[in-house]
matplotlib code that plots the C-alpha trace (Angstrom):
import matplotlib.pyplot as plt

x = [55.5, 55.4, 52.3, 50.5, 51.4, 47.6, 45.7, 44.3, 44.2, 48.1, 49.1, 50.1, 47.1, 47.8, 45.7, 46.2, 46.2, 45.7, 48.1, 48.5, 52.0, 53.5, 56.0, 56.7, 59.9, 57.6, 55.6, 57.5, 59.3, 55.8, 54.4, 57.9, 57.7, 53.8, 55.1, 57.6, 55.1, 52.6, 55.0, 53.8, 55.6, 55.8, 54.7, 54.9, 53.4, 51.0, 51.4, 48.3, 47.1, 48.0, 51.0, 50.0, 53.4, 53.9, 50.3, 49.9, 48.2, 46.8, 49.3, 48.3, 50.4, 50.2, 51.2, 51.6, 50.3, 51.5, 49.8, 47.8, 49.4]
y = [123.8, 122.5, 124.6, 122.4, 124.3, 123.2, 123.9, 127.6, 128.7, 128.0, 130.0, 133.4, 136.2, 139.8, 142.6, 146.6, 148.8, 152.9, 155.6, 159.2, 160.8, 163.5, 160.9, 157.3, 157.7, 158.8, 156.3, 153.4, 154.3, 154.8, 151.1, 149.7, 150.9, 149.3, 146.3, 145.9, 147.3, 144.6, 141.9, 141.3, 141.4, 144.3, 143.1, 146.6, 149.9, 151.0, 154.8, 156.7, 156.7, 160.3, 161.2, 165.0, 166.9, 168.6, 167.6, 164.4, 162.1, 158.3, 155.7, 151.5, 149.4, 146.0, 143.4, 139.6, 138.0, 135.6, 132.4, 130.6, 128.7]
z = [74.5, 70.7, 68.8, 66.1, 62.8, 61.7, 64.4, 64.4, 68.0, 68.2, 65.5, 66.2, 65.4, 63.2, 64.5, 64.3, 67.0, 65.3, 66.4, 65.7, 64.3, 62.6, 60.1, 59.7, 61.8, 64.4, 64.3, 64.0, 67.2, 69.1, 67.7, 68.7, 72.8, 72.3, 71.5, 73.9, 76.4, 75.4, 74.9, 71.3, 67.8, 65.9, 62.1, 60.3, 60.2, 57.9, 56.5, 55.8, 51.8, 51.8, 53.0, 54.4, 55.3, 58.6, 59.6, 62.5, 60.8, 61.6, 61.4, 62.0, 64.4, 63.0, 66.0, 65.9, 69.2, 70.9, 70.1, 73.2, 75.5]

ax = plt.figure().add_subplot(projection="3d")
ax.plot(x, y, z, "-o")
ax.set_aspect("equal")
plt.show()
C-alpha cells in the first residue's frame, strides 16, 4: 500500500510511553524490547531534566506508530 505523503491519517504518529530507570543505558534497552514488543519504532528517549545519580528516575519512550492501513 502507497501512503499519501499529504494526507494526515497516513502519516506515521510520535507519542511517549513513561518508564522508570536507574540510567539512560537502562532505559534505552527497556524502550527498545517495548518497541519490538509493540511492533512500533523507537524515535528516542528522553532523559529526565535532572540527571539524579544512583537514584531510578522517570525516563520517556518516544515511539513512531505505524501509520493506518
Amino acid at each position: 500500500m502507497i501512503t499519501d505523503p499529504e494526507s494526515p491519517d497516513e502519516q506515521p504518529q510520535e507519542y511517549d510511553e513513561p518508564i522508570i530507570a536507574a540510567n539512560l543505558e537502562e532505559a534505552e534497552r527497556i524502550c527498545r524490547a517495548k518497541a519490538q514488543q509493540d511492533g512500533t519504532k523507537l524515535v528516542r528517549v528522553k532523559q529526565p531534566s535532572r540527571i539524579k545519580p544512583g537514584t531510578n528516575q522517570q525516563y520517556r519512550c518516544i515511539f513512531e506508530s505505524n501509520p493506518i492501513e
